[in-house]
Backbone as ProteinMPNN parsed JSONL, in Angstrom:
{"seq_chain_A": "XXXXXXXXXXXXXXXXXXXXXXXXXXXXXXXXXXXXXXXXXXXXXXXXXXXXXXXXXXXXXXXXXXXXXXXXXXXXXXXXXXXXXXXXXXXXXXXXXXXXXXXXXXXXXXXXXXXXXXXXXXXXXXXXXXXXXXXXXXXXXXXXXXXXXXXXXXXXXXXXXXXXXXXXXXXXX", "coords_chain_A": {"N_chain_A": [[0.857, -1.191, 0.0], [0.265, 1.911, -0.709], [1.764, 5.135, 0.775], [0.806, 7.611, 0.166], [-1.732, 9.914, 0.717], [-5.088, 10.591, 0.261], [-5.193, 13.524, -0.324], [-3.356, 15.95, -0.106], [-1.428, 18.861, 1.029], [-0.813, 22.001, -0.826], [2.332, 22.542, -1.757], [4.473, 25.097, -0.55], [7.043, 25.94, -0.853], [9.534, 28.227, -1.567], [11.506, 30.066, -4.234], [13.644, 31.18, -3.931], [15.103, 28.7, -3.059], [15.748, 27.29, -5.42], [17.084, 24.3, -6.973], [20.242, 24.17, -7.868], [21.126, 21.66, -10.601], [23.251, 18.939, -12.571], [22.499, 17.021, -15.021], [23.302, 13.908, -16.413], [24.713, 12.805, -19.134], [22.413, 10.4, -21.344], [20.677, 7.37, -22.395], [17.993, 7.004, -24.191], [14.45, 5.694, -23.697], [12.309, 6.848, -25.589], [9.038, 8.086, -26.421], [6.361, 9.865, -28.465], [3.299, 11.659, -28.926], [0.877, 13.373, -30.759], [-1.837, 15.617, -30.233], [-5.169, 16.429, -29.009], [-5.13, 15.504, -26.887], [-2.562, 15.257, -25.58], [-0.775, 14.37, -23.077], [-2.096, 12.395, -22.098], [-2.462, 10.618, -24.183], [0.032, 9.491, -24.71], [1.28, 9.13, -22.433], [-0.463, 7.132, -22.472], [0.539, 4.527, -23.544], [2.858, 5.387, -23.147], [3.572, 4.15, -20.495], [2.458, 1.913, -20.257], [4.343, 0.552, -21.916], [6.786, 0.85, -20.357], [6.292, -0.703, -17.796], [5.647, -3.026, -18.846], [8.066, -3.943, -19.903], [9.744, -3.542, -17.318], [11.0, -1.656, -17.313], [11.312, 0.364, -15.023], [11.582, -0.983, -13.071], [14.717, -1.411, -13.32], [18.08, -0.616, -12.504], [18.962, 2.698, -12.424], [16.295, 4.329, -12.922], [14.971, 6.894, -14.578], [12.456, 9.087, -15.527], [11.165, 11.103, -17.812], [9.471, 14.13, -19.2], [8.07, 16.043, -21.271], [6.636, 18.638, -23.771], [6.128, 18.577, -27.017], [5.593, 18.974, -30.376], [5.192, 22.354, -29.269], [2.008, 23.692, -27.503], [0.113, 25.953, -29.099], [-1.964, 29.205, -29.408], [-3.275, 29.153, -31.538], [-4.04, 26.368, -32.366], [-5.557, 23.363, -30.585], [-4.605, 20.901, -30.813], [-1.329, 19.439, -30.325], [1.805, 18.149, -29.179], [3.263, 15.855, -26.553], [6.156, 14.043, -25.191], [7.588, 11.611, -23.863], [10.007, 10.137, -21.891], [11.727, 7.2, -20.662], [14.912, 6.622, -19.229], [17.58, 4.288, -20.276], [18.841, 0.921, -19.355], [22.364, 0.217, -20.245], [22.108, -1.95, -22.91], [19.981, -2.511, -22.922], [17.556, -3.832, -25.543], [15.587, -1.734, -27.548], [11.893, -2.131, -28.19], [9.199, -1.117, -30.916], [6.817, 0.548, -29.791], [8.237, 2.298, -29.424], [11.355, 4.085, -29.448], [14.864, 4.496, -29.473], [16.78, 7.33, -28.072], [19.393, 9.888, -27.667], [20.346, 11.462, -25.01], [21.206, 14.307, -24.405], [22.418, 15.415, -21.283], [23.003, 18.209, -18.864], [23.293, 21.406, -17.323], [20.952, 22.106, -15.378], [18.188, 24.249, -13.622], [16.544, 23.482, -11.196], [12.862, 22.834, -9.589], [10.597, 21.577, -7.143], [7.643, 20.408, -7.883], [3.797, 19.808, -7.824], [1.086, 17.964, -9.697], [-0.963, 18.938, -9.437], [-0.621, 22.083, -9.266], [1.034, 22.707, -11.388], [1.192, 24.837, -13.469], [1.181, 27.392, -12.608], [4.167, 26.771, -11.163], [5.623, 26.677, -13.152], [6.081, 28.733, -14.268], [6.816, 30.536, -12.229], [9.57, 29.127, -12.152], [10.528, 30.059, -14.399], [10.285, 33.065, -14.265], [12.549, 33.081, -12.662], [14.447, 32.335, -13.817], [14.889, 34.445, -15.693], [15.406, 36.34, -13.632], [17.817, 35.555, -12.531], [20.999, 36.224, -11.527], [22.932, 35.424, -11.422], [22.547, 33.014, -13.616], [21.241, 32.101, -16.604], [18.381, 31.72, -18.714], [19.154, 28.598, -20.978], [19.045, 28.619, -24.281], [19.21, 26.513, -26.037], [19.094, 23.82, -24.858], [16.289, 21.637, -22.927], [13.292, 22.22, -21.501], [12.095, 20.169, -19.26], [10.196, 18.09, -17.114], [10.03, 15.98, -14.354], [9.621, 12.745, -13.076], [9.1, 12.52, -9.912], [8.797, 10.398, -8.261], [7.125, 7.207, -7.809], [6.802, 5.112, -10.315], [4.352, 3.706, -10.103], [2.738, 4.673, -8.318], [2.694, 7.475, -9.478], [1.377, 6.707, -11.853], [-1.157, 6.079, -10.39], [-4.817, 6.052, -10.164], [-5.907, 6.396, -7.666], [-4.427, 8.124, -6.118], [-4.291, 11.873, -5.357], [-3.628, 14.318, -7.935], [-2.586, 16.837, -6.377], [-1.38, 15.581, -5.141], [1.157, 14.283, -6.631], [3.604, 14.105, -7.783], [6.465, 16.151, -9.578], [9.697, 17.043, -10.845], [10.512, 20.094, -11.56], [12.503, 21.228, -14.723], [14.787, 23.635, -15.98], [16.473, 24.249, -18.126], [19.491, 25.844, -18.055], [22.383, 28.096, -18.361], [25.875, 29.391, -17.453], [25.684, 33.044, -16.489]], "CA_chain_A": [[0.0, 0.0, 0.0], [1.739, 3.537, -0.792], [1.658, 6.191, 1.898], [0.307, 8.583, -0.229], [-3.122, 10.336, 0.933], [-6.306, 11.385, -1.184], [-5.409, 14.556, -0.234], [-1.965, 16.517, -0.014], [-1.378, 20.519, 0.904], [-0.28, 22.653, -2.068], [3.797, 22.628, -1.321], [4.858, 26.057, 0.063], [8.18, 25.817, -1.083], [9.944, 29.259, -2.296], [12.128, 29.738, -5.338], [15.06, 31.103, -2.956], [15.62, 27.558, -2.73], [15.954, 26.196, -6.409], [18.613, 23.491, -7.024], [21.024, 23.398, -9.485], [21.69, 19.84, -11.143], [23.094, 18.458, -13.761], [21.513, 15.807, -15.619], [24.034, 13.014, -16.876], [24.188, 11.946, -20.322], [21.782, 9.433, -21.137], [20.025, 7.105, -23.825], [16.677, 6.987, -23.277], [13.057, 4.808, -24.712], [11.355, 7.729, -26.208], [7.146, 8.275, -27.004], [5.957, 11.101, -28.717], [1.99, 11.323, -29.125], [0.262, 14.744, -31.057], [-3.811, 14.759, -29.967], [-5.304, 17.547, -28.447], [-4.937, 15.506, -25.185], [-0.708, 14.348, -25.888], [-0.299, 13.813, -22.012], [-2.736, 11.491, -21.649], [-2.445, 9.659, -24.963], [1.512, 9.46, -24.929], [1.041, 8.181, -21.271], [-0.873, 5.717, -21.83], [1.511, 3.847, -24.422], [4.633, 5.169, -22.344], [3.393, 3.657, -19.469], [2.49, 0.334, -20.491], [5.474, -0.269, -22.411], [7.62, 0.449, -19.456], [5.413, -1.364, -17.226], [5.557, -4.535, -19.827], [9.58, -4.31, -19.744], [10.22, -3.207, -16.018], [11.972, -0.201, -16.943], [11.178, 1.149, -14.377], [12.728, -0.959, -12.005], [15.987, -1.439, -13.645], [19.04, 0.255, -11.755], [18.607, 4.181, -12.307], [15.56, 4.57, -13.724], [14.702, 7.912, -14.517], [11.503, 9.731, -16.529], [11.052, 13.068, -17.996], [8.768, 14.855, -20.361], [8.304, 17.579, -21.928], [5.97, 19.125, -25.14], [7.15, 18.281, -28.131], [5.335, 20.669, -30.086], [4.768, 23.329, -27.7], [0.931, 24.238, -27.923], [-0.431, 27.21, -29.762], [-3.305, 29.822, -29.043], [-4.395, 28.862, -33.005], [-4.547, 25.065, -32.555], [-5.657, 23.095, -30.155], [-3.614, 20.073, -31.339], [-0.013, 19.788, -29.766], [2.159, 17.202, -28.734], [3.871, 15.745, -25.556], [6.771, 13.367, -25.34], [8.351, 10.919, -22.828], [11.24, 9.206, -21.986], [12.365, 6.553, -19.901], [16.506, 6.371, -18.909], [17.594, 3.165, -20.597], [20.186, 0.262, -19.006], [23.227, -0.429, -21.018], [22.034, -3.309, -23.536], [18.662, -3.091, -23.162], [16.888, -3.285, -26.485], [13.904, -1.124, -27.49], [10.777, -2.01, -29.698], [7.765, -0.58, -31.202], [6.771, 1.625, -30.685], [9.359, 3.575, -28.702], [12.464, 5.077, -29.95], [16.002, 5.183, -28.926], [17.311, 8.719, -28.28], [20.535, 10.391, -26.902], [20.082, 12.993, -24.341], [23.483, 14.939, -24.256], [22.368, 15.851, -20.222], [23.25, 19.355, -19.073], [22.944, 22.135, -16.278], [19.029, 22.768, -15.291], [17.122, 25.003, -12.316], [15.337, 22.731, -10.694], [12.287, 23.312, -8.636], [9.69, 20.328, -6.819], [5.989, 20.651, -7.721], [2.638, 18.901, -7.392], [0.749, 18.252, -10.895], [-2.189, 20.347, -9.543], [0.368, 23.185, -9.373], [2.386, 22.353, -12.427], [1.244, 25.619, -13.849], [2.231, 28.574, -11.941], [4.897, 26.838, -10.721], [6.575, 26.807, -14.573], [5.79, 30.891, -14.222], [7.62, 31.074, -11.163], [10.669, 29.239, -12.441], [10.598, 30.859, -15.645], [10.602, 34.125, -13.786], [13.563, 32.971, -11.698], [15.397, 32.307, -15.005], [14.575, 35.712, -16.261], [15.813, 37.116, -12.918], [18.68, 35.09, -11.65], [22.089, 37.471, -11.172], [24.36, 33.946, -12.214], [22.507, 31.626, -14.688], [20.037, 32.459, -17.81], [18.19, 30.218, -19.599], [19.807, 28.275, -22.189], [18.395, 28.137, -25.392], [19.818, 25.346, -26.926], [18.696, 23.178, -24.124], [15.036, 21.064, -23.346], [12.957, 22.023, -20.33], [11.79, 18.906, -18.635], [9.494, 17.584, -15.927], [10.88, 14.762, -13.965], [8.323, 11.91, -12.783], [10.255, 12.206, -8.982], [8.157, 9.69, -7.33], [7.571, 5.49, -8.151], [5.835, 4.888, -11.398], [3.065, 3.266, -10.064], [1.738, 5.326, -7.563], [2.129, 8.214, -10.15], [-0.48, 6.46, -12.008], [-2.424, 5.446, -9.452], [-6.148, 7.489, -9.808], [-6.52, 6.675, -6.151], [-3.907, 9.064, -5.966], [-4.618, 13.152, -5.876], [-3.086, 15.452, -8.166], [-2.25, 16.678, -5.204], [-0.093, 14.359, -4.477], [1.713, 14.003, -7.844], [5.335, 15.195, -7.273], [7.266, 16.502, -10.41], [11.035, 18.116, -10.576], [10.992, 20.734, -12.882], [14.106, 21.311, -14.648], [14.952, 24.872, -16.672], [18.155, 24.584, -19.386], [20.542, 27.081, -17.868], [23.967, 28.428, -18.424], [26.147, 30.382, -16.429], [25.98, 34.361, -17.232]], "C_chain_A": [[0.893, 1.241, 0.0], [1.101, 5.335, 0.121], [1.521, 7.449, 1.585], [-1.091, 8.784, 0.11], [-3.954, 10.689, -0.133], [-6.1, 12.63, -1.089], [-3.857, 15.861, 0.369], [-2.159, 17.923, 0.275], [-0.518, 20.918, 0.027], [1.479, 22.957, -1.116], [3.973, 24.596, -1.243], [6.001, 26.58, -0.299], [8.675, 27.428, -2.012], [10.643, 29.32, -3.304], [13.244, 30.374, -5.079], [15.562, 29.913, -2.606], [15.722, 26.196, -4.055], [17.592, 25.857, -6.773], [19.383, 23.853, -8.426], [21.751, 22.3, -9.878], [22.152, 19.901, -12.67], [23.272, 17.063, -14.002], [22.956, 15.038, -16.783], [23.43, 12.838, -18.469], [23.666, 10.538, -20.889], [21.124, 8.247, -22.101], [18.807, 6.596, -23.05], [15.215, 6.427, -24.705], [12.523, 6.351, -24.928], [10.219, 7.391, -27.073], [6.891, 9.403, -27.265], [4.296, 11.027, -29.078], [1.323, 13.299, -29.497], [-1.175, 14.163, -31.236], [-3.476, 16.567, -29.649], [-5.576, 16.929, -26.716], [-3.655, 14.467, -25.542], [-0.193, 13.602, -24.436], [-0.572, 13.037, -21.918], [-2.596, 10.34, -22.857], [-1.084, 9.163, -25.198], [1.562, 8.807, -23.027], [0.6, 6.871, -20.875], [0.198, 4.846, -22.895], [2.785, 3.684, -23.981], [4.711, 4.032, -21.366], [3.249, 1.739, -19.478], [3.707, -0.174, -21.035], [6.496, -0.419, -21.117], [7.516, -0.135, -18.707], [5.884, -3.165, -17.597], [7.05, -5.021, -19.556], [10.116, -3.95, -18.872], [11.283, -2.438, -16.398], [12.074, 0.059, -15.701], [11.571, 0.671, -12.939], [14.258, -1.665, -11.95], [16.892, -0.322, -12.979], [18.189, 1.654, -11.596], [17.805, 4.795, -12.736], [15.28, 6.4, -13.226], [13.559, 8.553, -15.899], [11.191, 10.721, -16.898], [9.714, 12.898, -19.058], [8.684, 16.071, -20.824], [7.223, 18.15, -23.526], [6.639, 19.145, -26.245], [6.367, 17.986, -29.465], [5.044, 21.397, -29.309], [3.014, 23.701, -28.393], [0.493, 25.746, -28.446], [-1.688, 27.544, -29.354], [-3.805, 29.516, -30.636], [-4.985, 27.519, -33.167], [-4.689, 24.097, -31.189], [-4.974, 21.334, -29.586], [-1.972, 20.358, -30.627], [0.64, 18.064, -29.338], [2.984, 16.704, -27.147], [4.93, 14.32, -25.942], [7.634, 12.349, -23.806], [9.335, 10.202, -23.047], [11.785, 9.01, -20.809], [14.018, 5.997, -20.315], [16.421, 4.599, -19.304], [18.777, 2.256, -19.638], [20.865, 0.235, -19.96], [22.489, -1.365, -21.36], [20.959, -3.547, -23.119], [17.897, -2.716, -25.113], [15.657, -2.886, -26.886], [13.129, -1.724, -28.669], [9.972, -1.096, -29.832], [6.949, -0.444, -30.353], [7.545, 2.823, -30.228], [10.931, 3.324, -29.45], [13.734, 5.266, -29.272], [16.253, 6.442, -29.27], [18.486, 8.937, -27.204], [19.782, 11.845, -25.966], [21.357, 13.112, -23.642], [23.835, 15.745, -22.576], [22.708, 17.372, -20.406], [23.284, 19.863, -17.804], [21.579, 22.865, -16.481], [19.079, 23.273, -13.602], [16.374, 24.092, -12.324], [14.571, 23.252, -9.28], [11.2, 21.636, -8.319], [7.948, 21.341, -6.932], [4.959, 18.926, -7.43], [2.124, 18.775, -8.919], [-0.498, 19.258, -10.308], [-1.99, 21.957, -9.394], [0.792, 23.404, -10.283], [2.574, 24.215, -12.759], [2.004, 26.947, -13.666], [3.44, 27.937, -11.285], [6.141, 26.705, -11.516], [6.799, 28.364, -14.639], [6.951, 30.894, -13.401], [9.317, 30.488, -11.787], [11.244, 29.867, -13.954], [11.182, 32.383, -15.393], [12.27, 34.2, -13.612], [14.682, 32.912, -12.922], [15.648, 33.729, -15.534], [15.112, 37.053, -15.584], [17.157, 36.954, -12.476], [20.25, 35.821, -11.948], [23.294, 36.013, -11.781], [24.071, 33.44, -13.295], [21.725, 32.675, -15.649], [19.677, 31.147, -18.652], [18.754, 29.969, -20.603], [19.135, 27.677, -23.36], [18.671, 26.684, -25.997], [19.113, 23.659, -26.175], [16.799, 22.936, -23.418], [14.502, 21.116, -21.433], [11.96, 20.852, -20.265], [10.936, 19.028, -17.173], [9.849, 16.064, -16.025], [10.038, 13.966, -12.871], [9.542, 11.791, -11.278], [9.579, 11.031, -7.837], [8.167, 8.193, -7.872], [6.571, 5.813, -9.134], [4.285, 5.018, -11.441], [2.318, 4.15, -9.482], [1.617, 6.91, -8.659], [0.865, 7.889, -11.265], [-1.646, 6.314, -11.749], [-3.562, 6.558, -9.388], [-6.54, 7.49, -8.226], [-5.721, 7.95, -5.207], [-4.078, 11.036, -6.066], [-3.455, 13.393, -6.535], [-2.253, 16.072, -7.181], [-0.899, 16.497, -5.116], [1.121, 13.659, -5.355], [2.543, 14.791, -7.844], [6.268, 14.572, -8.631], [8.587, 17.217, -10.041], [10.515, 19.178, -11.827], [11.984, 21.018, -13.444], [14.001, 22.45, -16.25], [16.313, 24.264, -17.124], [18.709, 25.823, -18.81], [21.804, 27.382, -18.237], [24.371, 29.504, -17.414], [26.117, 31.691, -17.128], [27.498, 34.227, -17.497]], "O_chain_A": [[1.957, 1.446, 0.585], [0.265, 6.21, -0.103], [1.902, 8.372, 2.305], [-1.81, 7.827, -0.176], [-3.577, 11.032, -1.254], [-6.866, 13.236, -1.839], [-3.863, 16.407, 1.473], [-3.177, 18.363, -0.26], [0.561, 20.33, -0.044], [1.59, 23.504, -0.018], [3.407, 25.225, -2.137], [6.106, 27.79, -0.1], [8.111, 27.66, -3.082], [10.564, 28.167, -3.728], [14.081, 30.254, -5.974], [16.507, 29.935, -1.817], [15.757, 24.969, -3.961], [18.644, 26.493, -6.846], [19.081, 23.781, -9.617], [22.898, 22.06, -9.5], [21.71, 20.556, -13.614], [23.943, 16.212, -13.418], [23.427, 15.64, -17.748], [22.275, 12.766, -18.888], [24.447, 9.586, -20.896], [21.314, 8.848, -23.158], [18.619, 6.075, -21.95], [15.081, 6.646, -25.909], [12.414, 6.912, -23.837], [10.242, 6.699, -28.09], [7.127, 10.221, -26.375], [4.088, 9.979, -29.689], [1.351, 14.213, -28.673], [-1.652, 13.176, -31.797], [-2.578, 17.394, -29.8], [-6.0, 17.531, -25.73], [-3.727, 13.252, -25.724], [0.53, 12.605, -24.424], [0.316, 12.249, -21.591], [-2.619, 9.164, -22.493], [-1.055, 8.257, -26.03], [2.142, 7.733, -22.87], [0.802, 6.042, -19.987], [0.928, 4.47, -21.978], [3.586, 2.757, -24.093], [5.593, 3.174, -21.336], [3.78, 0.791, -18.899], [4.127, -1.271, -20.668], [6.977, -1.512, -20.814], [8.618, -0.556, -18.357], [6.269, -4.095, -16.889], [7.322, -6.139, -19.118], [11.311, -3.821, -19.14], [12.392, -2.531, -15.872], [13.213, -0.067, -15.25], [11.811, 1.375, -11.958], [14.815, -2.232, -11.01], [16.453, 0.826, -12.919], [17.155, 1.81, -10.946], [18.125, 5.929, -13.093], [15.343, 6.957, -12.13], [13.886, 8.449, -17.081], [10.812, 11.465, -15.993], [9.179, 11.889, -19.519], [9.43, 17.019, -20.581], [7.643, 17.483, -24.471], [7.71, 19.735, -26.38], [6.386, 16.804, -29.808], [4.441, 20.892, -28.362], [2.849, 23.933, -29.591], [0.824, 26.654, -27.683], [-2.513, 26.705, -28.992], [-5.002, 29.756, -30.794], [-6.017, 27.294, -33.799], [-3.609, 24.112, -30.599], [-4.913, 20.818, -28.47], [-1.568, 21.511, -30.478], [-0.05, 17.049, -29.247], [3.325, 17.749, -26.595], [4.585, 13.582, -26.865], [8.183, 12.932, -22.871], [9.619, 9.667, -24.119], [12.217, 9.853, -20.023], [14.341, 5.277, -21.26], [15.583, 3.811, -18.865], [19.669, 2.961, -19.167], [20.168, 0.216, -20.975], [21.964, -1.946, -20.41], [20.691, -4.719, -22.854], [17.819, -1.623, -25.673], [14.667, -3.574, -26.637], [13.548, -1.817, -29.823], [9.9, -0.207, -28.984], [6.234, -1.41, -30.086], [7.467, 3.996, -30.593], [11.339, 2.25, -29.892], [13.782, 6.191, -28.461], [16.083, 6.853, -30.418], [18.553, 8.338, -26.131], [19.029, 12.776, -26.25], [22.103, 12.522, -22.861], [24.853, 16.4, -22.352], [22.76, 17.907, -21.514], [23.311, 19.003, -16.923], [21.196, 23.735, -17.264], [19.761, 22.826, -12.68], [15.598, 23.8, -13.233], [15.084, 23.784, -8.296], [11.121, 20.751, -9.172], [7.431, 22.321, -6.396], [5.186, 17.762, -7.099], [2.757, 19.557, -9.628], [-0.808, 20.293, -10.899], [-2.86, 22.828, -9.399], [1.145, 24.582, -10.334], [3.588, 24.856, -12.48], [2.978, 27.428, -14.246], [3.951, 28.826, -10.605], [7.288, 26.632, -11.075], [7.781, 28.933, -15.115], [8.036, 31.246, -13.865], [10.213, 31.328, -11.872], [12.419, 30.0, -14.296], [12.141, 32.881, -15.983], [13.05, 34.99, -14.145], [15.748, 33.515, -12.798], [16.817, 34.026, -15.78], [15.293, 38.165, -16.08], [17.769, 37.936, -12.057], [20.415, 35.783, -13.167], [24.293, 36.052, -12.499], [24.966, 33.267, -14.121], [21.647, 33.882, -15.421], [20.26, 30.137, -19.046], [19.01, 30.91, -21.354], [18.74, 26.514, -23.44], [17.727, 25.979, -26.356], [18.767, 22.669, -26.821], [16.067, 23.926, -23.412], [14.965, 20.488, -20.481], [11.124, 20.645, -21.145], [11.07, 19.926, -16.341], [9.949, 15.269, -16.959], [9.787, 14.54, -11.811], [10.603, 11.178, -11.388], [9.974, 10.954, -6.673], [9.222, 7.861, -8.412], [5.649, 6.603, -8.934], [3.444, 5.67, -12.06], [1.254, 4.485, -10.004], [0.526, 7.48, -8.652], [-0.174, 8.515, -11.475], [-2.718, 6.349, -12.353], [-3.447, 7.639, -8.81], [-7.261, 8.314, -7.663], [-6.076, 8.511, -4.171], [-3.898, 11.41, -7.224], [-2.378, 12.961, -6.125], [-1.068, 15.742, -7.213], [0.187, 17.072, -5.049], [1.852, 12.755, -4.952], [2.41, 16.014, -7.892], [6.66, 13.428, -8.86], [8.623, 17.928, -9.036], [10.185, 18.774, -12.942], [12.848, 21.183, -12.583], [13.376, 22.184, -17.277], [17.123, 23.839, -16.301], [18.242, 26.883, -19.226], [22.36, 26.315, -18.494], [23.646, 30.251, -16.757], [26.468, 31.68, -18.308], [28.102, 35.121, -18.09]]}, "name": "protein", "num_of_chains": 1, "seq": "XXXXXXXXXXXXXXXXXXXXXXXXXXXXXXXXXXXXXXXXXXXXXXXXXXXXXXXXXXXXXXXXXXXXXXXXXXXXXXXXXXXXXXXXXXXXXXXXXXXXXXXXXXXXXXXXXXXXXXXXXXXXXXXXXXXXXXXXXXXXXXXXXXXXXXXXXXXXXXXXXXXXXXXXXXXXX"}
């Protein structure tokens, strides 16, 4: 049973206290899904496959995502993308995708998904403000599944209770 409640308090947490990491280079199962609902239809395909081949509890597993097109105020259409951290010498099928991810230095902040929103504002801001780093173009902001697979699927689970990293592309000024 997972010691998560139906019911969590919105995290408090300030942005005087975002980390800076960097994210190892990695090869990773990649899903891409364009709908006008990409989270949910690129979820459910991610999920089962990793599910099917215990990604997810191989050594270092690790999951991100990210939009991949970014959505538009003209179309309602957009895409989202995932990717699960691979082992050495595992091989991928259909319908996921090997990809390189060349890691990097990201701002990271911890949210909730019933937060996600303003709490992309706030580190966005913090990018926009920060006296050392700036965001780095070149580089792919990410949300980072920081909790166990399952219970992030779990509907018995709140929103709430659905704990993301966020992670901003930075460089140093």
């Amino acid at each position: 049973m997972h010691s998560y409640g139906k019911e969590c308090a919105m995290a408090s947490e300030s942005l005087k206290n975002v980390r800076i990491v960097r994210l190892p280079a990695m090869d990773v199962a990649a899903y891409c899904a364009v709908s006008e609902t990409p989270e949910r239809d690129c979820a459910e395909v991610f999920n089962a496959y990793v599910l099917e081949n215990g990604l997810h509890l191989k050594g270092a597993y690790r999951c991100f995502g990210f939009n991949n097109p970014s959505p538009s105020e003209s179309s309602p259409v957009y895409g989202y993308e995932l990717w699960a951290s691979l082992p050495e010498g595992f091989a991928v099928s259909e319908p996921m995708q090997i990809k390189r991810f060349g890691g990097g230095l990201f701002a990271s902040i911890s949210s909730q998904m019933d937060e996600i929103g303003e709490r992309w504002m706030l580190l966005y801001e913090w990018c926009q403000n920060s006296a050392d780093f700036e965001y780095d173009h070149a580089g792919q902001w990410l949300e980072e599944c920081s909790m166990g697979l399952e219970d992030f699927m779990s509907e018995e689970i709140a929103d709430a209770c659905k704990q993301l990293d966020l992670l901003a592309p930075i460089k140093r000024k």
